[in-house]
N, C-alpha and C positions, 0 to 999 in steps of 0.2 A: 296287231299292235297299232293303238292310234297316236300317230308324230302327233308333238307339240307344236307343227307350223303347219300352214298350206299354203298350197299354190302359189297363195299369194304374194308370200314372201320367196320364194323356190324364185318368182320372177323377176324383184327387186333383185334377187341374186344376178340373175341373167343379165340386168341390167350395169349391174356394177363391174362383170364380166367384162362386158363391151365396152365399156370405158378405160378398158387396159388398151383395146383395140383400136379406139378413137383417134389418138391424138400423133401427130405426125413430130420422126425427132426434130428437136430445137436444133437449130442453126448455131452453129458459132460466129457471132458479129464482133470484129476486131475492134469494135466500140464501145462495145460495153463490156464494162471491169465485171467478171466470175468474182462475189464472192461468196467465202462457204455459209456465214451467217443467213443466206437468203435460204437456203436449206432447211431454217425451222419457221418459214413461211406457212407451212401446214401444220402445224403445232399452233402458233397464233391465229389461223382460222379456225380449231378446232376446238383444244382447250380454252385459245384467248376470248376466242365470242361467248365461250359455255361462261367464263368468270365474267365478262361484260355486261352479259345479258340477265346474270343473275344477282345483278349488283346495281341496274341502271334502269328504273320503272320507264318503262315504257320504249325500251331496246327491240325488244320482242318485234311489234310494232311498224316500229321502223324500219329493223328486218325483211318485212314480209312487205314493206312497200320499194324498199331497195331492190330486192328479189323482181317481181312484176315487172321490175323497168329494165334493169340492168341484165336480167337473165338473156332475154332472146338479144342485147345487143350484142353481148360476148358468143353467142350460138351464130352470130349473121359475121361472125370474126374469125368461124371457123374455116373461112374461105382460106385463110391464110394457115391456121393449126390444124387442120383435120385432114387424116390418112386420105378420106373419103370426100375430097373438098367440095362437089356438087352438091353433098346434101347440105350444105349451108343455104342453099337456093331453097328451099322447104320451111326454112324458119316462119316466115310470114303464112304459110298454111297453119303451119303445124300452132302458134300462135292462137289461130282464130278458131282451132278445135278446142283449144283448152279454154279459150274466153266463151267461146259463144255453148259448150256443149257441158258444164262443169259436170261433175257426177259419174261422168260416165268413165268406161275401162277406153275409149276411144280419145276422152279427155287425159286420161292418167299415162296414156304410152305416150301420145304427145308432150305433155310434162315432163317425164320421161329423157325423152331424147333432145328436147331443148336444155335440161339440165346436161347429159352428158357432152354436148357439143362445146356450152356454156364451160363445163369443169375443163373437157380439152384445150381449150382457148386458154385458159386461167394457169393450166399445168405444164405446156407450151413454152408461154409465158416466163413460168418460175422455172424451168430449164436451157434457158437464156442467159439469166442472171445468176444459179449457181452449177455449183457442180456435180457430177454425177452421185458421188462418193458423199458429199453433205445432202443431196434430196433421200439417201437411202440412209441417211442416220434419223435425217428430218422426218421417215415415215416410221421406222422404229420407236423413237422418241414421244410422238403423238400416237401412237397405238398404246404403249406405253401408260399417260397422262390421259387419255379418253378412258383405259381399262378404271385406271384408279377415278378418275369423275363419275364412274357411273356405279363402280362400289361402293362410293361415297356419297351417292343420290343428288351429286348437285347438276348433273345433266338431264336426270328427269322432271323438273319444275320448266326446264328451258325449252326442253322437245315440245312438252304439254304448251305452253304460252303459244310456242310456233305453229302448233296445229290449229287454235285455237283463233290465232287470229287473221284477221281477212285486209288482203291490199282494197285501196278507196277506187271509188268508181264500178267493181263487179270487175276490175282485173282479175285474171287468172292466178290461183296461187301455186306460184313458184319455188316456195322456199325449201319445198322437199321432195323428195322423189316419193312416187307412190302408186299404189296397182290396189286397189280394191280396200281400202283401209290400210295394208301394209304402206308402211313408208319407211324410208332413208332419209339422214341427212345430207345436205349439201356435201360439208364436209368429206363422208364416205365415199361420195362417188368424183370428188379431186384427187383423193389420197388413189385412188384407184387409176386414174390419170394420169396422176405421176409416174407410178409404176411403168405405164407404156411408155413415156417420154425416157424410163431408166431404159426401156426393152430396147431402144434407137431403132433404127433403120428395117431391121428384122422383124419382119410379119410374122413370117416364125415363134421366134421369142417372145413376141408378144402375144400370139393364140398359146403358147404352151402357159404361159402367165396366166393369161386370161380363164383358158380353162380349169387349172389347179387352183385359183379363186375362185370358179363357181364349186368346183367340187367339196372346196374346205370350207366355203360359204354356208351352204348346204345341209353340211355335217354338224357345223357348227349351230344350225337351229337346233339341235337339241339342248339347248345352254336355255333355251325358253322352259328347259322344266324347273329351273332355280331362279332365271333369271325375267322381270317382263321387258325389259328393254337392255339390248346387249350390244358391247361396240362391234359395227360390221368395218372397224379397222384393220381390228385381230387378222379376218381371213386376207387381207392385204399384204401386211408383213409375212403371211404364213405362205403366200404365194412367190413373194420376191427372195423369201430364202430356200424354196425349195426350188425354182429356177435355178438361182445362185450354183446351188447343187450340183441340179444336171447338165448347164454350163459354166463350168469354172472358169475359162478363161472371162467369160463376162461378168461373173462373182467378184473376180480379184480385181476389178475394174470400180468395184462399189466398195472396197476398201479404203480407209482413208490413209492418205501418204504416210510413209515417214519421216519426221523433221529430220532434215539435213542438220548435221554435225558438222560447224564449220572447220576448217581446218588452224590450225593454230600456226601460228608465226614462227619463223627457227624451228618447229618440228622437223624438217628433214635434212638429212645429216647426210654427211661424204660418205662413202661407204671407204671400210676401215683399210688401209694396206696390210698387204701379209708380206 
């Protein structure tokens, strides 16, 4: 039987995998106000850029020179978000594989992993600002809104522009992940970041995440026999609620509250004499 995918994308899998592993849990700073609306932060990188970009001639563009510059500084910021904070020290290698050697599969894992570092920093970040329980609606919500963008073909003219176009000077392009002509977007491999930053502390939970993502990842290429371009958000959310699952106490952690019912005035009463 021949799959509808290779290798190649099997490895964007792997990649998006690691990006659950990435990212070290966000801190709570008694400075900065949680709120939940920062929770659909990934929904406006995802869906907001696909409408931007498709509404604004020459978005594309500027994209991909945004990308070249800003990528490896959020990667060289991993010092402070990444599980693994040494290899922030490798961004300037890693860097000058993808400038000086384009083409290559030794260029593309470089890319690679300055995106992942870069998403970690970025997801970090948005785990700062909100809370647990809104980044796990926040990634529902934009799995969601990617599904419908791409049935409705307005993310494929977008992906095509971003492949298509080149950062000035012979910088490296950054704008997406990629192994051999497969590629991912930015996007996918933040939303995949997040996920770790929900995993917190537990390396644990976050290899069991990670892995259930590649697996459903994986699976899910067969969706290339209907589909040419399909959200690799799906296997995200499909990861963080089969976690959920197998730990509940950390599931009911990704629940959003219940409003409190205040109590009302003269509600309570003497209790009655007999």
């Amino acid at each position: 039987m021949d799959l509808p995918f290779t290798t190649n994308f099997v490895v964007l899998c792997a990649v998006q995998a690691v990006a659950v592993l990435a990212p070290r849990p966000s801190p709570a700073w008694a400075r900065v106000r949680v709120r939940p609306v920062w929770g659909l932060l990934p929904l406006a990188g995802i869906g907001g850029v696909v409408v931007f970009m498709g509404n604004v001639d020459g978005a594309a563009e500027r994209a991909v020179d945004l990308a070249a510059v800003a990528t490896p500084l959020l990667a060289v910021l991993g010092l402070l978000a990444l599980r693994l904070r040494p290899a922030a020290v490798a961004v300037p290698l890693l860097y000058w594989v993808a400038w000086q050697h384009p083409g290559t599969r030794a260029a593309d894992l470089s890319v690679d992993a300055l995106i992942v570092m870069a998403c970690a920093t970025l997801a970090w970040g948005t785990g700062i600002i909100a809370p647990r329980w809104a980044l796990a609606v926040g990634i529902v919500i934009t799995t969601v809104v990617d599904v419908v963008q791409i049935l409705n073909h307005d993310l494929q003219p977008v992906a095509e522009a971003l492949s298509r176009a080149e950062p000035p000077r012979g910088l490296p392009r950054l704008q997406e992940a990629r192994f051999a002509g497969a590629s991912m977007g930015w996007g996918d491999v933040y939303l995949a970041g997040l996920l770790g930053v929900l995993a917190g502390a537990r390396l644990r939970r976050a290899a069991v995440a990670g892995a259930v993502l590649f697996v459903v990842a994986v699976l899910y290429g067969f969706t290339f026999l209907v589909l040419d371009v399909i959200p690799a958000t799906v296997p995200v959310t499909a990861a963080m609620l089969v976690t959920a699952l197998v730990d509940r106490r950390w599931g009911a952690g990704l629940v959003p509250p219940r409003p409190r019912t205040p109590a009302r005035r003269g509600s309570l009463r003497a209790p009655a004499k007999e």
